[in-house]
C-alpha positions as YAML, in Angstrom:
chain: A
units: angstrom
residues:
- id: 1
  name: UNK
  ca: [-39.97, 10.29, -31.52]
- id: 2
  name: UNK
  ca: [-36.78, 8.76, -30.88]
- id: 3
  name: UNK
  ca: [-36.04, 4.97, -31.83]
- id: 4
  name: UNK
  ca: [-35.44, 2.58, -29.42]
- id: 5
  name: UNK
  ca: [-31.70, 1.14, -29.11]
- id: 6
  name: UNK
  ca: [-31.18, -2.58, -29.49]
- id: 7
  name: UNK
  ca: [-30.74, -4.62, -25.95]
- id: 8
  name: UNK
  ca: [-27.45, -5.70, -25.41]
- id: 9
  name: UNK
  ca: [-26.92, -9.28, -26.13]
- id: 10
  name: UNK
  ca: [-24.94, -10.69, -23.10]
- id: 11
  name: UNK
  ca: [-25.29, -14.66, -22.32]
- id: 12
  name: UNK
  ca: [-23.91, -16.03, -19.50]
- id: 13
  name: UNK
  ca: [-20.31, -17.20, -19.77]
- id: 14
  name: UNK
  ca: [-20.12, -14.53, -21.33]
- id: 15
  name: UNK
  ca: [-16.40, -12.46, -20.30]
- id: 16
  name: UNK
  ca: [-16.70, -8.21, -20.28]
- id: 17
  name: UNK
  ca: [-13.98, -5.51, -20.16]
- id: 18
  name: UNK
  ca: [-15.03, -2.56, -18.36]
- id: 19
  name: UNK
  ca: [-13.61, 0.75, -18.46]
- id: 20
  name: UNK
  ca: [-12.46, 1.13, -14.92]
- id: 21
  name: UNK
  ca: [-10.17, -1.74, -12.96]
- id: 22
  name: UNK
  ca: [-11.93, -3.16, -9.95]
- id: 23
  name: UNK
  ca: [-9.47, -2.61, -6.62]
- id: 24
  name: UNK
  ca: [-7.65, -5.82, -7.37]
- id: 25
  name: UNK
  ca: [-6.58, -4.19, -10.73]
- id: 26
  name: UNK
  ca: [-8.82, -6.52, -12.95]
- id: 27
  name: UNK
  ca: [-10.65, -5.07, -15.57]
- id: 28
  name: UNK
  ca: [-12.44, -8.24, -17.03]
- id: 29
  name: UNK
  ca: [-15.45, -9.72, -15.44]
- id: 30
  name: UNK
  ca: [-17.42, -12.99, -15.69]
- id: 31
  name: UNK
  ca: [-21.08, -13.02, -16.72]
- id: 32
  name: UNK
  ca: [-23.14, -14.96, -14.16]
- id: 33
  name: UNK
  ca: [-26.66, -13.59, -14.43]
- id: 34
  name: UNK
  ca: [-28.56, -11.93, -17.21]
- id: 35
  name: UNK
  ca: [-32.01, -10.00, -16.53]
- id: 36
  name: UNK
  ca: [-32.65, -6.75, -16.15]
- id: 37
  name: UNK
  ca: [-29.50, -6.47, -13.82]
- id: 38
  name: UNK
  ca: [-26.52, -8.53, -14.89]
- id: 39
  name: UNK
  ca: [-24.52, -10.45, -12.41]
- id: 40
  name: UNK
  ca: [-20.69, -10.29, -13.18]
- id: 41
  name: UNK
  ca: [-17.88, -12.19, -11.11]
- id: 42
  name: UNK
  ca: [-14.22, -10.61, -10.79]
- id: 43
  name: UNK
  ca: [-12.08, -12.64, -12.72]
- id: 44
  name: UNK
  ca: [-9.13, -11.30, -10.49]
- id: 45
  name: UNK
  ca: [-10.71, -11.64, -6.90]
- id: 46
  name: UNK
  ca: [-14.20, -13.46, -7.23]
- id: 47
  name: UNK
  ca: [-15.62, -10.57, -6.05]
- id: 48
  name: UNK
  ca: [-19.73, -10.97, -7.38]
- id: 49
  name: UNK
  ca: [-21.67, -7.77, -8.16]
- id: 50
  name: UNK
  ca: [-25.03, -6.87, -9.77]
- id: 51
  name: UNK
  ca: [-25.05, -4.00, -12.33]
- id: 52
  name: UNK
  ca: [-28.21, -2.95, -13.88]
- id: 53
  name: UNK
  ca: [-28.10, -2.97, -17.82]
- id: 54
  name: UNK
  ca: [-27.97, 0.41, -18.62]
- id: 55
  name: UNK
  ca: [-25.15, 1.21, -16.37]
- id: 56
  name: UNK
  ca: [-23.17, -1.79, -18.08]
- id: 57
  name: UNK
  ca: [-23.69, -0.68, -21.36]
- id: 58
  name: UNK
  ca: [-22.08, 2.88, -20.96]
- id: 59
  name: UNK
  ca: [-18.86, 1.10, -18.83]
- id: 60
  name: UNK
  ca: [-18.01, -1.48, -21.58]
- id: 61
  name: UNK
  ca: [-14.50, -1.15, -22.77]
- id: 62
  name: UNK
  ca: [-14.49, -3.66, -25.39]
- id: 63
  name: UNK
  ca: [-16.06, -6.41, -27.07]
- id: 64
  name: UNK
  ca: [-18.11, -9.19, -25.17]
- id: 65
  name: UNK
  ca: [-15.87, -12.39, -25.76]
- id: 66
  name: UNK
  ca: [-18.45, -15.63, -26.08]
- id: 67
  name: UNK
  ca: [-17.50, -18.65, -25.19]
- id: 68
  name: UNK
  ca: [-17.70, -21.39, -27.65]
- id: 69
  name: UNK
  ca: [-21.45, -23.26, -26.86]
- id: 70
  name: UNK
  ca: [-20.52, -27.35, -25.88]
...
């Protein structure tokens, strides 16, 4: 039996690098919904796209950058 791996911990806010640009040549995106599909926004173009979890987990690039809570 295998062990489960830990859920990602994205919040919204939250800013991502993934490993491929977007066609506006921006590789960092914009948290703006967290479920069981996350909802990122193009920080080049404003482009909005939903990516299921999974799928975001194997494209990260680098770390999650958290914005400080008000």
């Amino acid at each position: 039996m295998t062990t489960p791996r830990p859920v990602l911990d994205v919040r919204l806010g939250d800013r991502v690098t993934l490993t491929r640009p977007h066609p506006c040549g921006t590789r960092t995106w914009l948290v703006t919904r967290v479920g069981a599909d996350i909802g990122l926004r193009c920080d080049g173009c404003g482009r909005r796209v939903l990516i299921a979890r999974p799928d975001l987990e194997r494209r990260l690039r680098g770390p999650i950058v958290r914005e400080p809570s008000a």
